[in-house]
BALOBA-1460 file (C-alpha; in Angstrom, 3 decimals):
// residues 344
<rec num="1" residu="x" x="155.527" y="110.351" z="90.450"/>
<rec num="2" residu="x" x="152.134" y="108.560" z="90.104"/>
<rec num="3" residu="x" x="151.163" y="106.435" z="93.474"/>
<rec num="4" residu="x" x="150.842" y="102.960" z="92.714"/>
<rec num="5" residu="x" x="148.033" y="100.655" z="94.232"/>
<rec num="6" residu="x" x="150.245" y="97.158" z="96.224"/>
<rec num="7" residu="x" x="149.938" y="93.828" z="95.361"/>
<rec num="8" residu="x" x="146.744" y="93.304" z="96.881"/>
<rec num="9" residu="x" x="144.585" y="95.788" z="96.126"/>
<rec num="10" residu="x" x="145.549" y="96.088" z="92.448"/>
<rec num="11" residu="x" x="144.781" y="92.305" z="91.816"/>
<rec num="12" residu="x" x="141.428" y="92.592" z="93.812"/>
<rec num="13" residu="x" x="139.363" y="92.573" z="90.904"/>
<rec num="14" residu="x" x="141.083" y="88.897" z="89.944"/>
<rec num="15" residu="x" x="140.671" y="88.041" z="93.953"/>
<rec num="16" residu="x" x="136.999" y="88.691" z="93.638"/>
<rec num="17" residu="x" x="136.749" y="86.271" z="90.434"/>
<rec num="18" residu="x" x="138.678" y="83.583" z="92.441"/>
<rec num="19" residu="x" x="136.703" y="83.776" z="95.296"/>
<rec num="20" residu="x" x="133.319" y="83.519" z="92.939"/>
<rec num="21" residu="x" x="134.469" y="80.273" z="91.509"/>
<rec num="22" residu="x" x="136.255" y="78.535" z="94.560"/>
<rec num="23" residu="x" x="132.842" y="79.563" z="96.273"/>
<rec num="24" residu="x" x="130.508" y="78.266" z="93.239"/>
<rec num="25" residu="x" x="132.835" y="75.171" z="93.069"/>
<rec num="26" residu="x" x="132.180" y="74.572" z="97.021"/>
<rec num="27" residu="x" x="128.430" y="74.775" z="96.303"/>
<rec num="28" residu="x" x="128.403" y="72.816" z="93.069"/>
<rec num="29" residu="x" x="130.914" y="69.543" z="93.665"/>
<rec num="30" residu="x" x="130.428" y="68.604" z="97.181"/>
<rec num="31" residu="x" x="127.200" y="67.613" z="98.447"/>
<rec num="32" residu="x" x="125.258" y="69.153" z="101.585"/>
<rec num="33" residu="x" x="127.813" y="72.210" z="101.759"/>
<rec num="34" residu="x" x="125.258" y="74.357" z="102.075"/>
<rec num="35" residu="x" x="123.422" y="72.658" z="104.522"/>
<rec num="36" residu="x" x="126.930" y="72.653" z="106.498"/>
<rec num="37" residu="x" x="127.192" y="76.382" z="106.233"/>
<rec num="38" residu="x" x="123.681" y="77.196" z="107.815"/>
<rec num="39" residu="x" x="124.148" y="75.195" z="110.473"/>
<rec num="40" residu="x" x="126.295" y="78.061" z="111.884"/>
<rec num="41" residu="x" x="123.354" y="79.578" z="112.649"/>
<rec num="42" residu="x" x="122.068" y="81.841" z="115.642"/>
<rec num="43" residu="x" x="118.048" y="82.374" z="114.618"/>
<rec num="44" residu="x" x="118.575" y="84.571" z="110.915"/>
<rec num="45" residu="x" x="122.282" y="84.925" z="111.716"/>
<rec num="46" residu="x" x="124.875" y="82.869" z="109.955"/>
<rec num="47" residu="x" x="127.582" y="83.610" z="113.273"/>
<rec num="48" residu="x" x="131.114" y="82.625" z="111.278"/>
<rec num="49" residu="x" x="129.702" y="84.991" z="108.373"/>
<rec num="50" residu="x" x="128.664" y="87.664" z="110.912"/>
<rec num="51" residu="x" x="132.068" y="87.810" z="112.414"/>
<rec num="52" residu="x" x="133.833" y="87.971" z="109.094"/>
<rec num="53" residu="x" x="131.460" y="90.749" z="108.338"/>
<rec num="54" residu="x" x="132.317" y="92.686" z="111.039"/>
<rec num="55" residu="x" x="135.799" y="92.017" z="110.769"/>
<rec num="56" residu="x" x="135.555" y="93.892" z="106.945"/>
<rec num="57" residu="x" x="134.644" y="96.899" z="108.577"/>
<rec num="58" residu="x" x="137.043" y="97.466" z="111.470"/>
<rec num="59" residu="x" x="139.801" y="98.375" z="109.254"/>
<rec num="60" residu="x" x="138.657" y="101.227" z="107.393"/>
<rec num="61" residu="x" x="137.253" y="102.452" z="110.560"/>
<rec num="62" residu="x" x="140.310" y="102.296" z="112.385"/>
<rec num="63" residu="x" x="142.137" y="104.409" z="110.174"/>
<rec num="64" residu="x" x="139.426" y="107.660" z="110.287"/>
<rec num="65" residu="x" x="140.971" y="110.656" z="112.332"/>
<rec num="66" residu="x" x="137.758" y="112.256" z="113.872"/>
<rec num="67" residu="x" x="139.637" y="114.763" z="115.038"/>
<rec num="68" residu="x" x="139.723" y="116.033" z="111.365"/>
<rec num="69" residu="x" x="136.146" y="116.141" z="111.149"/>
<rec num="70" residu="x" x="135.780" y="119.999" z="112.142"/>
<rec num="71" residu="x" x="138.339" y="121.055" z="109.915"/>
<rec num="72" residu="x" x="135.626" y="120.682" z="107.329"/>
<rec num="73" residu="x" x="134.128" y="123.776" z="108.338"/>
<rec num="74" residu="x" x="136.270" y="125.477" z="107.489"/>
<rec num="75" residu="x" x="135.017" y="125.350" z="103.568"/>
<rec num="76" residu="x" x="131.417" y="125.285" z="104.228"/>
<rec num="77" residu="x" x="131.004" y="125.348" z="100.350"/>
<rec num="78" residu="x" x="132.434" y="122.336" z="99.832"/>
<rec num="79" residu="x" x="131.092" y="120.493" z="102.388"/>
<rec num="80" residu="x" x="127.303" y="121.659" z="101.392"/>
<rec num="81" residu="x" x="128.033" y="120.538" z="97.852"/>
<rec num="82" residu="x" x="129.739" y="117.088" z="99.120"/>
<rec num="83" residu="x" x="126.989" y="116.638" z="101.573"/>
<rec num="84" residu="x" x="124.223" y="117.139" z="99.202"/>
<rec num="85" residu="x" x="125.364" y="115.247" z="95.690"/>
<rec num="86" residu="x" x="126.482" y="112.834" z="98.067"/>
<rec num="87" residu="x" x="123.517" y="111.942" z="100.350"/>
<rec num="88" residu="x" x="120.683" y="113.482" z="98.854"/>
<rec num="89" residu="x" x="121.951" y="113.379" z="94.504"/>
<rec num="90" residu="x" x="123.615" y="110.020" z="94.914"/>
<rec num="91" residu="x" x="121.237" y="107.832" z="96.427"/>
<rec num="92" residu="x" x="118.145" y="108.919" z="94.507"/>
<rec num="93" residu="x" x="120.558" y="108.155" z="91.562"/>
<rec num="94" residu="x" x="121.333" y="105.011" z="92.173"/>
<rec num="95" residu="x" x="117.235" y="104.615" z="93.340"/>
<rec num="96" residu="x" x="116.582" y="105.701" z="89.687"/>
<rec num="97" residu="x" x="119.451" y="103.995" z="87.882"/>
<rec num="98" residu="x" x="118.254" y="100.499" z="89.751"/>
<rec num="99" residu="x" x="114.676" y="100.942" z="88.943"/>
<rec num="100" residu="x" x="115.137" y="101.836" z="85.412"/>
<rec num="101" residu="x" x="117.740" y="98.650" z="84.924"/>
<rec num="102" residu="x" x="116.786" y="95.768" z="87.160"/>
<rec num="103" residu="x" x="112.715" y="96.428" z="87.508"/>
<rec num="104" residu="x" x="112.099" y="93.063" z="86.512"/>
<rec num="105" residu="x" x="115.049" y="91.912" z="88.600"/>
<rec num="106" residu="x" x="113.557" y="93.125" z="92.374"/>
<rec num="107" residu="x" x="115.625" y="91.303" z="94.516"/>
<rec num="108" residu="x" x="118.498" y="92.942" z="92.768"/>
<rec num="109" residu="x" x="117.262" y="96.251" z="92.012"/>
<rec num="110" residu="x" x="116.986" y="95.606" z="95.975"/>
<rec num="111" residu="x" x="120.219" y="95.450" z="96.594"/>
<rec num="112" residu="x" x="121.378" y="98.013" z="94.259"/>
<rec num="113" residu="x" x="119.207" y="100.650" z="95.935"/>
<rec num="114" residu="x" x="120.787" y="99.411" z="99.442"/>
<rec num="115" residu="x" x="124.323" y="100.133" z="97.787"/>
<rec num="116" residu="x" x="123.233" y="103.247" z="97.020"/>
<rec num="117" residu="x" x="122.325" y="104.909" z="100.088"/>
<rec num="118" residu="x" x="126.112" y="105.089" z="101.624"/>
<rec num="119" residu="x" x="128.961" y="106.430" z="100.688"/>
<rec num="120" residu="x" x="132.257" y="104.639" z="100.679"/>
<rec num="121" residu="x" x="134.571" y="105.173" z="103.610"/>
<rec num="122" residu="x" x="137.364" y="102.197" z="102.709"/>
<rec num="123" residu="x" x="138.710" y="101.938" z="99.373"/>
<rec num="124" residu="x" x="137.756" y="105.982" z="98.891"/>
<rec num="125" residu="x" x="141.427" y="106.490" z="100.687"/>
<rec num="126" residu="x" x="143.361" y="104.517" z="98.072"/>
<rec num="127" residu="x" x="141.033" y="106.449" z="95.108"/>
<rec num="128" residu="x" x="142.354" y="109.490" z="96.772"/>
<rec num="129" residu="x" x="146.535" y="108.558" z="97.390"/>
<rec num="130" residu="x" x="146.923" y="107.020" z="93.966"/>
<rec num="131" residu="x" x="144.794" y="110.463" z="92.346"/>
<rec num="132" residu="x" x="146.923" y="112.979" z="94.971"/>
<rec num="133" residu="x" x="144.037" y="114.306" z="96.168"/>
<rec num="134" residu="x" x="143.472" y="116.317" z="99.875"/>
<rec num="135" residu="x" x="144.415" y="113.927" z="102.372"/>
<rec num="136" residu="x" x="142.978" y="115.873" z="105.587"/>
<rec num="137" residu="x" x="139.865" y="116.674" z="103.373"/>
<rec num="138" residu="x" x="138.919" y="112.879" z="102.382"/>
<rec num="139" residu="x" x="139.627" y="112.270" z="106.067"/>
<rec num="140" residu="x" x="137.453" y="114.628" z="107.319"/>
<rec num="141" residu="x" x="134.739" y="113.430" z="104.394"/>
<rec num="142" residu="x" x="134.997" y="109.907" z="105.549"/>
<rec num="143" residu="x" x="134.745" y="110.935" z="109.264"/>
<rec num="144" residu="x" x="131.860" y="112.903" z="108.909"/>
<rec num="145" residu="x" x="130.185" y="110.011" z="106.881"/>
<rec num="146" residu="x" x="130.742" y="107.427" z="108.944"/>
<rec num="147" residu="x" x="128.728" y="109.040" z="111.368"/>
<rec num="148" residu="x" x="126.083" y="109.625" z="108.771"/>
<rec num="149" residu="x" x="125.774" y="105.999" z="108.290"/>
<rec num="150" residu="x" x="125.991" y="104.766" z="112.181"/>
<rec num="151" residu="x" x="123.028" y="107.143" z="113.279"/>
<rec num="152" residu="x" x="120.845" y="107.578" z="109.432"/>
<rec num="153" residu="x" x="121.440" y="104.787" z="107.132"/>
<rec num="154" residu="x" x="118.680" y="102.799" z="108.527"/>
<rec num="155" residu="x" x="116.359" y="105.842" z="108.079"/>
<rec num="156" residu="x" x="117.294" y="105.980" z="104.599"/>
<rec num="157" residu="x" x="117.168" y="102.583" z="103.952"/>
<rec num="158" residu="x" x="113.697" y="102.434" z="105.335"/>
<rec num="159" residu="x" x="112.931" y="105.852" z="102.980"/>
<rec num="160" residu="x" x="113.911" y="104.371" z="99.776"/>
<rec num="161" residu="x" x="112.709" y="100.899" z="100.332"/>
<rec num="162" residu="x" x="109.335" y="101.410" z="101.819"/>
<rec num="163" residu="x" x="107.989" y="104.945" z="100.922"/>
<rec num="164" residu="x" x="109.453" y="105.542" z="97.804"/>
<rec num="165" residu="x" x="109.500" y="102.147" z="95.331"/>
<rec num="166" residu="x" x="105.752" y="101.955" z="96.335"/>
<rec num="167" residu="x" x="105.505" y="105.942" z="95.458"/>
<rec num="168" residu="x" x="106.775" y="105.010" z="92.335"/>
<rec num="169" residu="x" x="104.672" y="102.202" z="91.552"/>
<rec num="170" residu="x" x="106.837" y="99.601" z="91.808"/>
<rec num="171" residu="x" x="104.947" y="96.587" z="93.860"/>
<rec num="172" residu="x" x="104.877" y="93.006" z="94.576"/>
<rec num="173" residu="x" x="108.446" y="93.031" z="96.225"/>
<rec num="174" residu="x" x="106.353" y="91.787" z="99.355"/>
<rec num="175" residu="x" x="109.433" y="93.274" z="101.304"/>
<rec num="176" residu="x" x="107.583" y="93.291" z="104.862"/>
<rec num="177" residu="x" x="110.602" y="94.779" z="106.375"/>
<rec num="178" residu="x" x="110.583" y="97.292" z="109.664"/>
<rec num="179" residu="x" x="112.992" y="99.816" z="110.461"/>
<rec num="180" residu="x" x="113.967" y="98.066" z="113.538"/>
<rec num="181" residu="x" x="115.034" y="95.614" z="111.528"/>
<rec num="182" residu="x" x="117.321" y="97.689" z="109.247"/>
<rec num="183" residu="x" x="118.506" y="99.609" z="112.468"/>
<rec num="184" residu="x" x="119.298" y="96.306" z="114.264"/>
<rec num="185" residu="x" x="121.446" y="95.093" z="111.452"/>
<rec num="186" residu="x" x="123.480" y="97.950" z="110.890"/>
<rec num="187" residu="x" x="123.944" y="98.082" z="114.598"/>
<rec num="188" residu="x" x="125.805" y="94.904" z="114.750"/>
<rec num="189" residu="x" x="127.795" y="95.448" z="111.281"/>
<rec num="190" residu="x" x="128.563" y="99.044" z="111.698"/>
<rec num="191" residu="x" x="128.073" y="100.072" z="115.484"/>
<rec num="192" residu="x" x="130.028" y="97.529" z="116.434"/>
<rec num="193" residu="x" x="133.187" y="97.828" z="114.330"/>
<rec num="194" residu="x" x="132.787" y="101.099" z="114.834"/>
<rec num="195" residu="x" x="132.813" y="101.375" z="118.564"/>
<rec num="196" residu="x" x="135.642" y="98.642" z="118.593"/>
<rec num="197" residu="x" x="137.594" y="101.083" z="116.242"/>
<rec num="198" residu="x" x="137.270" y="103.980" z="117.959"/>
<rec num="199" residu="x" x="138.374" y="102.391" z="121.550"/>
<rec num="200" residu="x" x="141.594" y="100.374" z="119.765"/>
<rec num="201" residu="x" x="142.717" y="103.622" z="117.702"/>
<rec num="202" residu="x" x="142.471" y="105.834" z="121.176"/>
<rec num="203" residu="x" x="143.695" y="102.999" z="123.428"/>
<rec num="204" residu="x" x="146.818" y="102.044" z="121.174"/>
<rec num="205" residu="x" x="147.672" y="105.608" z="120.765"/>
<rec num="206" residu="x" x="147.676" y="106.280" z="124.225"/>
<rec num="207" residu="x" x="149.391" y="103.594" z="125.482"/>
<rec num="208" residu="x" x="151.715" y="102.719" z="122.838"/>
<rec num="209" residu="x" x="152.129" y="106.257" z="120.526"/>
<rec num="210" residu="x" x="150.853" y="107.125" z="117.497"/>
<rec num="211" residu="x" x="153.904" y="105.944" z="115.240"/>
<rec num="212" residu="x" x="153.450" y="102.445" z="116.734"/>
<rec num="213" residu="x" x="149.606" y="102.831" z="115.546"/>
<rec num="214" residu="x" x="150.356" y="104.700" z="111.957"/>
<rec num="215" residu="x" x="153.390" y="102.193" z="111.511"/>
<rec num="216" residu="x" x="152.823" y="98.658" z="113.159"/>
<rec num="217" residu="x" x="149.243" y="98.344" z="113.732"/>
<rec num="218" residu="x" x="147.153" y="100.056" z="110.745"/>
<rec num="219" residu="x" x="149.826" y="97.963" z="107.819"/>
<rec num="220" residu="x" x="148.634" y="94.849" z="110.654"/>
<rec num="221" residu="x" x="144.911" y="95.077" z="110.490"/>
<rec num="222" residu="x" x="144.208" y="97.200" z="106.958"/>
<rec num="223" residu="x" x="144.486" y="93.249" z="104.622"/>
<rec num="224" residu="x" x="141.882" y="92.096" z="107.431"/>
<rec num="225" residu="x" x="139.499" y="93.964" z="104.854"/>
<rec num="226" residu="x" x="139.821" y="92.408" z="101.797"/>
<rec num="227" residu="x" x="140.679" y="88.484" z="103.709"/>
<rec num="228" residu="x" x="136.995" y="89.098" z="105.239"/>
<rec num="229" residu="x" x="135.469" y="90.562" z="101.930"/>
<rec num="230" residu="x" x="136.750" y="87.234" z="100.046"/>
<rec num="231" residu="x" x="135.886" y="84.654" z="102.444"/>
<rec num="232" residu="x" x="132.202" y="86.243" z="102.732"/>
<rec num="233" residu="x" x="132.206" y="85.883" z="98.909"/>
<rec num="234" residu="x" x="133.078" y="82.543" z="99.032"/>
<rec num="235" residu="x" x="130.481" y="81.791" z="102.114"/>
<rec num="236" residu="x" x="127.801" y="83.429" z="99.898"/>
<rec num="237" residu="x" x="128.595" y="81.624" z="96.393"/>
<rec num="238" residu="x" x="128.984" y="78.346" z="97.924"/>
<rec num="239" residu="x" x="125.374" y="78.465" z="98.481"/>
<rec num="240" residu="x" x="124.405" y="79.401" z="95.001"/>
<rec num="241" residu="x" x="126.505" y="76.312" z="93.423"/>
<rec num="242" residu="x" x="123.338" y="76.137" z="90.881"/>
<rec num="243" residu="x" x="123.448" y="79.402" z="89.557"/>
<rec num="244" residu="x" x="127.098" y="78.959" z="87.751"/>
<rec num="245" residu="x" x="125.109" y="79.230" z="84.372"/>
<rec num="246" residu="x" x="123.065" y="82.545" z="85.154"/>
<rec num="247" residu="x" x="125.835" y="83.810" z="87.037"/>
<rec num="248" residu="x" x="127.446" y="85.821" z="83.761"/>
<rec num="249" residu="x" x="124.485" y="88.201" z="82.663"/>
<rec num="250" residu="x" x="123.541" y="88.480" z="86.157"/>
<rec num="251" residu="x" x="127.136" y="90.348" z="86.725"/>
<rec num="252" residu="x" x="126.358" y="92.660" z="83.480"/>
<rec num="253" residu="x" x="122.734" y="93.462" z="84.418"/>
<rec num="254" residu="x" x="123.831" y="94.618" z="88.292"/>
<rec num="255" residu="x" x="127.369" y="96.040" z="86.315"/>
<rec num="256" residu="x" x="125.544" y="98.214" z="84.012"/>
<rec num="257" residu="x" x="123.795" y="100.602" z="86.195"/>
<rec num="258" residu="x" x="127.002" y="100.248" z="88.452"/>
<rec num="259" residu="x" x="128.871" y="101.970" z="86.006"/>
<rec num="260" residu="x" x="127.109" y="104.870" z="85.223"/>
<rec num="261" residu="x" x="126.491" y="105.882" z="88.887"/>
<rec num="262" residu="x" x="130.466" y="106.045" z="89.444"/>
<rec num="263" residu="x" x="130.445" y="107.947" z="86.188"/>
<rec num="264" residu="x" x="127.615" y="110.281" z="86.709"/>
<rec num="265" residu="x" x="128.815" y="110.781" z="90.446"/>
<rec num="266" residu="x" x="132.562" y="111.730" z="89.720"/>
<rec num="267" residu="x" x="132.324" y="114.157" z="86.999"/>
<rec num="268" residu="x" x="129.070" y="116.118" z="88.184"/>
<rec num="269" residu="x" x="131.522" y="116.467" z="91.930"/>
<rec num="270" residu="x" x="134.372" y="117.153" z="90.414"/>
<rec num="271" residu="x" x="132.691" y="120.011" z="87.772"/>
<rec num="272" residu="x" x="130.962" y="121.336" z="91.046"/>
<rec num="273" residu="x" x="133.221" y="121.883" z="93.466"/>
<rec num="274" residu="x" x="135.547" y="123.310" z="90.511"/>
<rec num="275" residu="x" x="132.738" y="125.669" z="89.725"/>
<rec num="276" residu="x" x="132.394" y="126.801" z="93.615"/>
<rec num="277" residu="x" x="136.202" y="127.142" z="93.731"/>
<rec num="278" residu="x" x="138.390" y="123.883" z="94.843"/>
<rec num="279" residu="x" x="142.016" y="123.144" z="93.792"/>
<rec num="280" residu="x" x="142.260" y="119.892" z="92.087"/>
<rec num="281" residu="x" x="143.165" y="118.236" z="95.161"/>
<rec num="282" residu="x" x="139.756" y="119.064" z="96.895"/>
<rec num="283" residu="x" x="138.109" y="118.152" z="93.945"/>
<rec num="284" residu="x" x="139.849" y="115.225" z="93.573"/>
<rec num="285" residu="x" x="138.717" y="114.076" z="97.267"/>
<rec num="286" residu="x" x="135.582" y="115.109" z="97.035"/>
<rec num="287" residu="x" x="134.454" y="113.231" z="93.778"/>
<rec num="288" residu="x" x="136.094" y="110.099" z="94.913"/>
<rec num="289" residu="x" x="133.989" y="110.770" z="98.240"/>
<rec num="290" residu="x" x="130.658" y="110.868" z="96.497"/>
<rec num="291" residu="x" x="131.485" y="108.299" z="93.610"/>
<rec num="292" residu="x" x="132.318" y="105.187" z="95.648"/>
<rec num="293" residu="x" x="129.781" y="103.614" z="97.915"/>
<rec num="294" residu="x" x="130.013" y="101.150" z="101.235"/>
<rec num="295" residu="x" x="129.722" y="97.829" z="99.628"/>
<rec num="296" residu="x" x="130.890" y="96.540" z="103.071"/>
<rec num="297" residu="x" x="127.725" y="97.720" z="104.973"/>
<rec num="298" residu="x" x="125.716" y="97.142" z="101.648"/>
<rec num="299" residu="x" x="126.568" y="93.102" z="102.151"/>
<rec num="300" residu="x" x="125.883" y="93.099" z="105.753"/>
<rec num="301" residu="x" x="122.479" y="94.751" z="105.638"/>
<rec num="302" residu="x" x="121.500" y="92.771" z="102.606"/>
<rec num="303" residu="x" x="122.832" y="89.226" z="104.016"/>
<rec num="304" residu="x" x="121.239" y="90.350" z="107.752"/>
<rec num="305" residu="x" x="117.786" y="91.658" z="106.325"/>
<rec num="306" residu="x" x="117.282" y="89.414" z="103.359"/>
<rec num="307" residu="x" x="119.624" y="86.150" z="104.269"/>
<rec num="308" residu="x" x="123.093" y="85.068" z="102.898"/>
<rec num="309" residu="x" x="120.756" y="83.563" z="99.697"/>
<rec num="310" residu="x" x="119.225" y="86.684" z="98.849"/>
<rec num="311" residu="x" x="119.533" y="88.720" z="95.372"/>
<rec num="312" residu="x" x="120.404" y="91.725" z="97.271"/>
<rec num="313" residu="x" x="123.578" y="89.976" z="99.001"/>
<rec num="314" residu="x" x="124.369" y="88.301" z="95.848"/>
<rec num="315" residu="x" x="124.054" y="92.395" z="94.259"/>
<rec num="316" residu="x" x="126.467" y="93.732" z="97.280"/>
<rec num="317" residu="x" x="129.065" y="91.350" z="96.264"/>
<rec num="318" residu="x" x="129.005" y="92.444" z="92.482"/>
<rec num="319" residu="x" x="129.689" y="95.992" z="93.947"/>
<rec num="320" residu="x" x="133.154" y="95.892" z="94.620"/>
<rec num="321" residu="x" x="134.095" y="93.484" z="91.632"/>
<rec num="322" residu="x" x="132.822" y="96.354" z="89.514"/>
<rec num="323" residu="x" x="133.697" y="99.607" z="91.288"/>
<rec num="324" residu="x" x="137.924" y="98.570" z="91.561"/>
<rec num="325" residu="x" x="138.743" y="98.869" z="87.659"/>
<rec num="326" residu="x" x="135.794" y="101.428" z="87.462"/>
<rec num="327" residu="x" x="137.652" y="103.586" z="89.809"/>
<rec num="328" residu="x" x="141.161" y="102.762" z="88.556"/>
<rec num="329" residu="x" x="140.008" y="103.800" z="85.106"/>
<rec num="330" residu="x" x="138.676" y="107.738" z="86.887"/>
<rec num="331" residu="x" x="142.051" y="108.125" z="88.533"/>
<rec num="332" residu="x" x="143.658" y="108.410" z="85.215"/>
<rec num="333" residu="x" x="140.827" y="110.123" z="83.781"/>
<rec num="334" residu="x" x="141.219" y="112.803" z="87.022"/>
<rec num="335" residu="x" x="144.794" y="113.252" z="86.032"/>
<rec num="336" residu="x" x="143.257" y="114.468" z="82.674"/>
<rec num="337" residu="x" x="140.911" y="116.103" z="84.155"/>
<rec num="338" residu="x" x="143.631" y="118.246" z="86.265"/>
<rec num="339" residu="x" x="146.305" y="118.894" z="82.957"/>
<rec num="340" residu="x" x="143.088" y="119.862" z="80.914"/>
<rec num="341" residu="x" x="141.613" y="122.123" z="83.602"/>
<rec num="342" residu="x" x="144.268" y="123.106" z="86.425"/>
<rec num="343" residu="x" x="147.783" y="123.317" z="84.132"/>
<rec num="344" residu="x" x="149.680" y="120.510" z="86.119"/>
């Protein structure tokens, strides 16, 4: 029997749409909101906005078993192929999708290469109950990922958006950004939820057992995620009140390129680590791994580098409005994928 996604998380498509227009609304029909919202401010840093930002990423970092993470060594195929179409295939994908699409769009090209350069360690785990994938594998995956991101992304992000659009031509993006930047901002919105999740997982374990954790505290904290994606949306769209009429093609041009990354990402995973010899549910995990990105992280960076106002914020919130029915359409397509090509 197929898993089915709950209430909240199968509606969070329509939750993102909500949140667009209560935020736009906000911005649009009463006077000085904006104004009210920045005066939350700590220098660049919008503190109430911070916080929920922070808050989005404790979750799915509370429920990552890094005790899993040398299992994955066990199948040093797979993990080579999952580390490379992942970090090194999947970023310079996006990198080429986003310049191709949205060159005369940099602020959002921007913030398309930013969601790019990680890979999704949240929603990744829902991709993988509701296709039956390898539990212990995604776990190990998103453990060995997370990582990744605490101690590289900044490197990366400092790769892609320094050295390489300029290598390619592409100029007069005037971004003017240091890496200390870019590794101070992930930092607070990763290194901190991150640190905070690995002390509460080992604390409440010890002190209060693992079925208390896995039962009582993980259903507690896991809709913290999507209550702190919404209200960031709304934060961020209530200061863009004026852009109501743009807003449609804006969604299509980031969408576009969106699409074909989760597309390109899935099936060239999936047809790999078939071809180097995984059951369906490895493949499954893995291809859900490499085809979903961070749009959590992608937000913070964006809003803490560029400012809640940005194009590249405004291009991390489109992420996750695209990539839920995206994904929902490849778990079908992976059952498909395992009658046509596993007999089950």
């Amino acid at each position: 029997m197929k898993k089915r996604l709950g209430f909240l998380d199968r509606y969070l498509t329509l939750w993102i749409f909500l949140a667009m227009l209560i935020g736009v609304g906000i911005g649009y029909f009463i006077p000085n909101s904006a104004d009210f919202i920045n005066s939350f401010s700590s220098g660049t840093t919008n503190v109430p906005l911070a916080i929920g930002l922070i808050l989005m990423m404790y979750p799915p970092l509370t429920k990552i078993d890094f005790s899993k993470v040398p299992q994955m060594f066990e199948k040093p195929k797979l993990l080579s192929a999952s580390f490379f179409i992942t970090w090194i295939v999947g970023p310079f994908l996006m990198f080429l999708l986003a310049t191709f699409f949205l060159k005369d769009y940099p602020e959002y090209m921007t913030g398309l290469i930013i969601i790019g350069l990680a890979p999704c360690i949240a929603m990744v785990i829902v991709w993988n109950e509701l296709a039956e994938g390898n539990r212990e594998l995604t776990a190990g995956l998103i453990g060995i990922n997370s990582l990744l991101q605490v101690f590289f992304f900044s490197l990366y992000a400092y790769f892609y958006l320094e050295i390489m659009l300029p290598f390619f031509g592409i100029k007069g993006l005037e971004l003017n950004i240091t890496i200390t930047e870019i590794a101070t901002t992930v930092g607070i919105y990763l290194g901190i939820p991150f640190v905070l999740a690995v002390m509460s997982r080992f604390a409440i374990k010890k002190y209060l057992g693992e079925k208390f954790f896995n039962q009582k505290f993980i259903p507690f904290v896991s809709p913290m995620t999507l209550i702190a994606l919404l209200f960031t949306i709304v934060v961020m769209f209530s200061l863009k009140g004026e852009m109501i009429i743009d807003l449609p093609m804006d969604v299509v041009r980031i969408a576009i390129p969106l699409v074909i990354f989760f597309a390109i990402m899935f099936f060239l995973m999936f047809f790999v680590s078939k071809r180097i010899g995984a059951d369906y549910r490895d493949a499954v995990a893995l291809s859900f791994t490499a085809s979903g990105n961070n749009f959590e992280l992608a937000i913070a960076v964006s809003i803490g580098v560029f400012g809640i106002n940005s194009g590249q914020a405004f291009a991390g919130v489109i992420g996750p409005l695209v990539e839920v029915p995206a994904l929902i359409i490849l778990v079908n397509v992976a059952f498909l994928l395992r009658k046509r090509y596993f007999n089950k």
